[in-house]
C-alpha positions in Angstrom: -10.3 -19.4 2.3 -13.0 -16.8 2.8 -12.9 -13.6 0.9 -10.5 -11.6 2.7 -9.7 -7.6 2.3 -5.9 -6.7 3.5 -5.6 -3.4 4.3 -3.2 -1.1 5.9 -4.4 0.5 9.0 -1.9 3.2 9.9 -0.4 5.5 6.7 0.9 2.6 4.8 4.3 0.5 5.4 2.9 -1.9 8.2 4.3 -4.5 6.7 1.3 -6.4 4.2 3.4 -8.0 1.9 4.9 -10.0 4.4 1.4 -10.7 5.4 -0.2 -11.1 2.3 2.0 -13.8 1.5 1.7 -15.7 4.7 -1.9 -15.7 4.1 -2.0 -16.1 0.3 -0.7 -19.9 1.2 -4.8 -20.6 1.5 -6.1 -18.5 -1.1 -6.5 -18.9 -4.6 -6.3 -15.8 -5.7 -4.5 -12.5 -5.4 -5.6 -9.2 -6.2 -4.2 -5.5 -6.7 -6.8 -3.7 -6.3 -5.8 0.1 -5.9 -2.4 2.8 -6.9 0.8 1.9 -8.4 4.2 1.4 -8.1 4.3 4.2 -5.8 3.8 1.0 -3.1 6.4 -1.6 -2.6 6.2 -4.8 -0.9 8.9 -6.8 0.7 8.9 -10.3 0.8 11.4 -12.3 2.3 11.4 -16.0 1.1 14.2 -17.7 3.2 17.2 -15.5 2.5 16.2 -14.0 -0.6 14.2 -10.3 -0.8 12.0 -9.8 -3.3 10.4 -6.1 -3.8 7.1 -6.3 -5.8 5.1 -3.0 -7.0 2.8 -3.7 -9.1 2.7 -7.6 -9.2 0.6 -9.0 -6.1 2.8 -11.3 -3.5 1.0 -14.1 -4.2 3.3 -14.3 -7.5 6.0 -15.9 -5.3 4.1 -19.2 -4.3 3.0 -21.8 -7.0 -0.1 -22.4 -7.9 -1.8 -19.0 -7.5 -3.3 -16.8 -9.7 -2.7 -12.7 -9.3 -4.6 -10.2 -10.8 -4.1 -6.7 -11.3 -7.6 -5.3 -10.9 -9.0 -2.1 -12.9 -8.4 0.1 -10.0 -4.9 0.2 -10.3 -3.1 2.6 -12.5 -0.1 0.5 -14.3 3.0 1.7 -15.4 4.0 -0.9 -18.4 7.9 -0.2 -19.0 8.2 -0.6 -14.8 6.0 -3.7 -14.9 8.4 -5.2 -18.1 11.4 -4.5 -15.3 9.9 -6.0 -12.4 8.9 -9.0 -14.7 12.5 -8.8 -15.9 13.4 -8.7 -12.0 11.7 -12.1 -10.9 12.3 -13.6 -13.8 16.2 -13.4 -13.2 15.1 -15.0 -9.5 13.7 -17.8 -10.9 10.1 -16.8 -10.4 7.9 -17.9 -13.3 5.3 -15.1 -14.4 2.9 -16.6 -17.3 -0.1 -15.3 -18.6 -1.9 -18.1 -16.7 -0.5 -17.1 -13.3 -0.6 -13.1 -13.8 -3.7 -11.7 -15.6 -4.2 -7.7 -16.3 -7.8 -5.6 -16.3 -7.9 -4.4 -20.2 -9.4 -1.3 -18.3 -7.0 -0.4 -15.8 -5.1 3.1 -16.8 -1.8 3.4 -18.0 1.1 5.6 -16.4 3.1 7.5 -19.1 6.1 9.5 -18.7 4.3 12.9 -19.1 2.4 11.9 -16.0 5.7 11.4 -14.0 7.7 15.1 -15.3 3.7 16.5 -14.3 4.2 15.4 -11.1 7.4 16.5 -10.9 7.1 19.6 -11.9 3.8 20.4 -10.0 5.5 19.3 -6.3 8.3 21.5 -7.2 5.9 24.5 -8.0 4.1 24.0 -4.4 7.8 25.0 -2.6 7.1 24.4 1.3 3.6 23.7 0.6 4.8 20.3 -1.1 2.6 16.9 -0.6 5.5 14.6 -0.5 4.7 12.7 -3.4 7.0 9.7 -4.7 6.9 11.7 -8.5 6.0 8.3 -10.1 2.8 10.1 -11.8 0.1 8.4 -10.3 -1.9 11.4 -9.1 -1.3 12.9 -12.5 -2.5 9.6 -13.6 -5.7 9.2 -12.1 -6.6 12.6 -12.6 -6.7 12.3 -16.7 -8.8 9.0 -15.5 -11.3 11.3 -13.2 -11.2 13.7 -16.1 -12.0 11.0 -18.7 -9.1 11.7 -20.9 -7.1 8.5 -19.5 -5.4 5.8 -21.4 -6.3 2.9 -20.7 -4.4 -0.8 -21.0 -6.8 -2.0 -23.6 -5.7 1.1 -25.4 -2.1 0.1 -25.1 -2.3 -2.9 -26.9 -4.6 -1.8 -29.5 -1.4 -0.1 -31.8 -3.5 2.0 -34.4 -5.8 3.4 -31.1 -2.5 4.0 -28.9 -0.3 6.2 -31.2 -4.2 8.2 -32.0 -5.2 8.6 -28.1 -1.2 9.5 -27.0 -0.4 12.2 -29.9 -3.5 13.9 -28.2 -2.6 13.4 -24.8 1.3 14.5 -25.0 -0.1 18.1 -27.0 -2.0 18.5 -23.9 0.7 17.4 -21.6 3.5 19.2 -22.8 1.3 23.0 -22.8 0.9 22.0 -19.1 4.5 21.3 -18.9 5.7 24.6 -20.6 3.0 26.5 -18.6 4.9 24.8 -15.3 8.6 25.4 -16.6 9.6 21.7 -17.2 11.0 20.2 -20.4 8.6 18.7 -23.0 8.1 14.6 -23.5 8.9 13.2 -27.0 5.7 11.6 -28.5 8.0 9.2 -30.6 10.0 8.4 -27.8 7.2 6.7 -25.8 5.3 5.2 -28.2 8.1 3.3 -29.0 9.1 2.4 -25.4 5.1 2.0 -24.9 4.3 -0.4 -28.0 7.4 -2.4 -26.6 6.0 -2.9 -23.7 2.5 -3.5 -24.7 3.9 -6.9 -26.7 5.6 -7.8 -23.5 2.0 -7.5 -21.6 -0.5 -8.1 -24.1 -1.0 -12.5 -23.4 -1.7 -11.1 -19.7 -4.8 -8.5 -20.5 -8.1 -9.8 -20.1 -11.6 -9.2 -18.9 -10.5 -9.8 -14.9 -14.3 -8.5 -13.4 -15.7 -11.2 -15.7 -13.0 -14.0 -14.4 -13.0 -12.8 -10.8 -16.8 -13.4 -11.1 -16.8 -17.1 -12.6 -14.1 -17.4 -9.6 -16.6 -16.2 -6.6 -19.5 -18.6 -8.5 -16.8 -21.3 -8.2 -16.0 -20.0 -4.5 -12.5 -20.0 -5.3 -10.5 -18.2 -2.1 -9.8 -14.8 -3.1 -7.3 -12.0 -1.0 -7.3 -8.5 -2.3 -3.9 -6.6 -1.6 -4.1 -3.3 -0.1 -1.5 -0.9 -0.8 -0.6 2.0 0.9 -3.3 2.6 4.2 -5.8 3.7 5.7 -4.7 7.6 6.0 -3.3 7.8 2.5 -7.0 7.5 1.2 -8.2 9.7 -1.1 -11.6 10.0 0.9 -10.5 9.1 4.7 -6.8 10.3 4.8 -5.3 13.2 6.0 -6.4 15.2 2.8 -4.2 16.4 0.9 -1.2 14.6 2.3 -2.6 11.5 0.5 -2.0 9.0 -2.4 -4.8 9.7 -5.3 -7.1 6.2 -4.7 -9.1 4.9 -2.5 -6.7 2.3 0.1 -9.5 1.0 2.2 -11.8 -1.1 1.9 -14.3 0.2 -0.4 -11.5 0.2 -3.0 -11.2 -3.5 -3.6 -15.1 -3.8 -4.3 -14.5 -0.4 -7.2 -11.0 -1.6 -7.7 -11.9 -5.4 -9.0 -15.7 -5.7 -9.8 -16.5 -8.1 -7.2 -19.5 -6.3 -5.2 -19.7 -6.0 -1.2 -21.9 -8.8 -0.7 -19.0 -11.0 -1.9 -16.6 -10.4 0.3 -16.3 -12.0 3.8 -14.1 -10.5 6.2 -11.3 -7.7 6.4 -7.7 -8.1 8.4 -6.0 -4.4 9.0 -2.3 -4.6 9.4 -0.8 -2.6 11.6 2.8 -2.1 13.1 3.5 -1.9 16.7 4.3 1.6 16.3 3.7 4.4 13.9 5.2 5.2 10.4 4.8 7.9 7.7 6.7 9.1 4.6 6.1 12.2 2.9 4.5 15.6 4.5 1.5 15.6 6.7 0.8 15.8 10.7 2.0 12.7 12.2 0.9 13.4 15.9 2.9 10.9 17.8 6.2 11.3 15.8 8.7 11.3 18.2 13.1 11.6 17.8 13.6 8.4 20.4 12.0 6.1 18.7 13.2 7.4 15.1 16.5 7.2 16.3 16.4 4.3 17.6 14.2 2.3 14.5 16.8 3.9 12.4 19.7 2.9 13.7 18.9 -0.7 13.6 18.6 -0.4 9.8 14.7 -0.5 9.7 12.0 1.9 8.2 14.0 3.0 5.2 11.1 2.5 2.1 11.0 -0.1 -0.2 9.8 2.1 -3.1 12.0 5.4 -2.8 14.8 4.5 0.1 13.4 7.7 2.3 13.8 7.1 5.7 10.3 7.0 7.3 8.6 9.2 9.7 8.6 7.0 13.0 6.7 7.7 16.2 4.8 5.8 19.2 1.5 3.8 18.4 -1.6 5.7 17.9 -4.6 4.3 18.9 -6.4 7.3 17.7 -5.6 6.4 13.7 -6.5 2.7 14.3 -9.8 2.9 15.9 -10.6 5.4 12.9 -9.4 3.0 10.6 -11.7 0.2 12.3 -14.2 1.9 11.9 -13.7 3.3 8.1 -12.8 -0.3 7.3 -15.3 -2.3 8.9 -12.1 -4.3 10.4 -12.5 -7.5 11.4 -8.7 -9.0 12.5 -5.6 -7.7 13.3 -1.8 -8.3 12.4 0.4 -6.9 14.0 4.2 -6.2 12.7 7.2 -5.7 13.5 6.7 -5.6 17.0 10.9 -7.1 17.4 11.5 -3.6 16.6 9.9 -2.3 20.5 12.5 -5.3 22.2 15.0 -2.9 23.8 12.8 -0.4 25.4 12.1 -0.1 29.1 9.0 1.8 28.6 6.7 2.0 25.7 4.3 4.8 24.5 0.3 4.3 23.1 -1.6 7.3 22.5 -5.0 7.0 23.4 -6.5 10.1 22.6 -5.7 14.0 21.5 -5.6 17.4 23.1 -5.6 20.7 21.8 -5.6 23.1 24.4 -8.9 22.2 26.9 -10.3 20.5 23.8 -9.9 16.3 23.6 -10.4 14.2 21.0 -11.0 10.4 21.0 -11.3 10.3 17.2 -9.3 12.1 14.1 -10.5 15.5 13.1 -11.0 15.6 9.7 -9.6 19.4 9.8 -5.5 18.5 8.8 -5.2 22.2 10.2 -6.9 21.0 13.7 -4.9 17.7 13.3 -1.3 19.3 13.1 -2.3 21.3 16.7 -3.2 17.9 18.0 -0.9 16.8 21.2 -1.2 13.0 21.5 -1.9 11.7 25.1 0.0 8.7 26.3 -0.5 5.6 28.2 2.8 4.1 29.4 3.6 0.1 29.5 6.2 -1.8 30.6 8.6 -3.2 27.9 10.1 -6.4 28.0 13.6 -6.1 27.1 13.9 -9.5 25.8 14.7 -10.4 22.1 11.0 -12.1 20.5 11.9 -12.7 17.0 12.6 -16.5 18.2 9.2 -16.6 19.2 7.2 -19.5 17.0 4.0 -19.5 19.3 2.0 -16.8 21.2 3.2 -18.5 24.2 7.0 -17.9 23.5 6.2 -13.9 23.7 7.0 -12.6 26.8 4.3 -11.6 29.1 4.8 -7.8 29.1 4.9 -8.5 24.8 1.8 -10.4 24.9 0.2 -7.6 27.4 1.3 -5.0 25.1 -0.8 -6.4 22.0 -3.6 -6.9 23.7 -3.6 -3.5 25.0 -3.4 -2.1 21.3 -5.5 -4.4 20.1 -8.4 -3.7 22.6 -7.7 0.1 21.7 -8.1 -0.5 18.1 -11.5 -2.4 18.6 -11.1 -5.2 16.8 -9.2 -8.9 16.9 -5.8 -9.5 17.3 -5.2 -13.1 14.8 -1.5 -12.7 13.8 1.5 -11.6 15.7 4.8 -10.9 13.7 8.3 -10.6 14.7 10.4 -10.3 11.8 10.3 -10.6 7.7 10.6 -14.5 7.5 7.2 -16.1 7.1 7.8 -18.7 9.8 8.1 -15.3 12.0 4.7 -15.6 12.1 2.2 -16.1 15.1 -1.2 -17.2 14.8 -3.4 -16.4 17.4 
């Protein structure tokens, strides 16, 4: 398998877990590359769901090795539970098959109540964050005052570093109004945690390099998307890391030169949690995605944001990605509708746009303009070859596909991986 960056093309939630681990079957390797377990994965495996966070999909197939790259920011008591989870579903995690970047940064619970407490101070003004203290998080890492894992499982350097960085915390805390963190209280839970992890830490930019030399097949797993970047989102309604492609080369060591192509996912529609403009959301289609049980997050249970496909977003994120193939998900969820909505451009006023403004002010005034096609009223997630798709189906992804600029490769129509459609 060639190198392969996954990323998310719309505002996360297309649906790469299911395609990570459809295409992880010819790759050797898996890597996290960026954020936290603010991002959740769903994974359907015959009839059992598995919801990964931190641990990349490719945990579920034998015979693969994941890494959780230094970009990420890890939360060690969350990744003991979802160890804990898998384990009780019969999925083996060894230090052989899951290997942890010594310098990736550590979550700790005074980065959570921080976050917390600084969305509650910002009232109607609030970003929408999932309070699982990864901007918080990243910010002591920007500022250079960060824990980081190989910190964690050196004891002696752990209990020095946190009584330092929960005195800090806790004047930021009182200055907010929220409760302090007990020092003792975490670095016991912490220094638990750390045995649990330790065989797993290693030097992963040194062993993803031996792995390239050995042109071993490596997929790095986006999380989040394109417009929850910290650079090419719709600042500041964003996560705190950089979701696109540049991230896995920062996010894992491996440099640009190394990698060979990039697949965006996409759904066949448009999705959002949290604040921010979402210029296509539309009632119809929320209605009508919610009601049949879908878009509900795998992380937090919110009910997503839903509106028509935006051609706009995706020919941005082309671009910002450098994308190279398409998957498209979850396009079972359109069967029902007569008529289907893509927006191929913005308006405000006499003004049109046939990119996104990078003002989120001029953004939330932006009026999406639709083209119409035909739906096809006919139930797809039967469908095993491109062939099986109706013809209106099949018109439909090529349309969005040729408005996104780049090439449509996988077609999916529902969770299970032989809903899956190779073009």
């Amino acid at each position: 398998m060639a190198n392969t960056i996954l990323v998310g093309a719309q505002w996360g939630d297309e649906g790469k877990g299911k395609i990570i681990d459809v295409l992880t079957e010819a790759a050797d390797i898996v890597v996290r590359y960026a954020g936290g377990n603010n991002a959740g994965h769903t994974v359907f495996v015959g009839p059992q769901k598995y919801v990964l966070h931190l641990i990349p999909s490719g945990i579920l197939r034998k015979d693969k090795t994941c890494v959780i790259g230094n970009g990420v920011v890890l939360d060690p008591v969350g990744l003991v539970k979802e160890l804990d989870g898998l384990a009780k579903l019969g999925v083996a995690v060894t230090p052989e098959n899951l290997l942890i970047s010594e310098t990736a940064h550590v979550v700790l619970p005074y980065h959570r109540e921080l976050d917390g407490a600084r969305e509650l101070a910002k009232g109607k003004g609030k970003i929408g964050t999932t309070k699982r203290g990864i901007g918080p998080c990243y910010g002591d890492k920007a500022a250079r005052v960060g824990i980081r894992v190989m910190d964690l499982v050196s004891p002696d350097r752990f209990a020095a570093k946190l009584k330092l960085r929960v005195k800090d915390a806790n004047a930021h805390l009182k200055g907010l109004g929220a409760k302090p963190v007990s020092y003792k209280k975490i670095l016991a839970e912490y220094s638990a945690a750390a045995e649990v992890i330790r065989p797993h830490v290693t030097n992963t930019v040194r062993y993803l390099h031996d792995a390239t030399t050995a042109r071993r097949g490596i997929l790095f797993e986006g999380a989040q998307g394109t417009f929850l970047d910290l650079d090419h989102g719709t600042y500041p309604y964003v996560t705190s890391s950089n979701t696109t492609a540049g991230g896995a080369c920062t996010g894992s060591g491996v440099p640009p030169h190394k990698m060979d192509k990039v697949v965006g996912v996409m759904k066949a529609y448009t999705t959002r949690v949290g604040e921010g403009p979402l210029p296509t959301e539309n009632a119809e289609i929320s209605d009508l995605l919610h009601g049949m049980g879908r878009e509900f997050g795998s992380t937090t249970g919110r009910a997503r944001r839903c509106g028509w496909f935006d051609a706009v977003a995706t020919r941005h994120a082309t671009m910002v990605n450098g994308i190279d193939e398409l998957a498209v998900t979850n396009l079972d969820g359109l069967d029902t509708l007569a008529t289907i909505k893509v927006c191929t451009g913005y308006r405000v006023g006499a003004v049109t746009f046939d990119h996104m403004p990078n003002d989120i002010e001029i953004l939330a005034l932006c009026e999406p303009v639709y083209e119409e096609r035909p739906g096809w009223q006919t139930d797809t997630s039967g469908a095993r070859k491109w062939k099986d798709l109706p013809a209106k189906a099949r018109d439909y992804l090529k349309f969005i596909a040729e408005q996104t600029g780049a090439k449509l490769t996988i077609a999916s129509i529902g969770p299970a991986r032989e809903q899956t459609i190779f073009l």
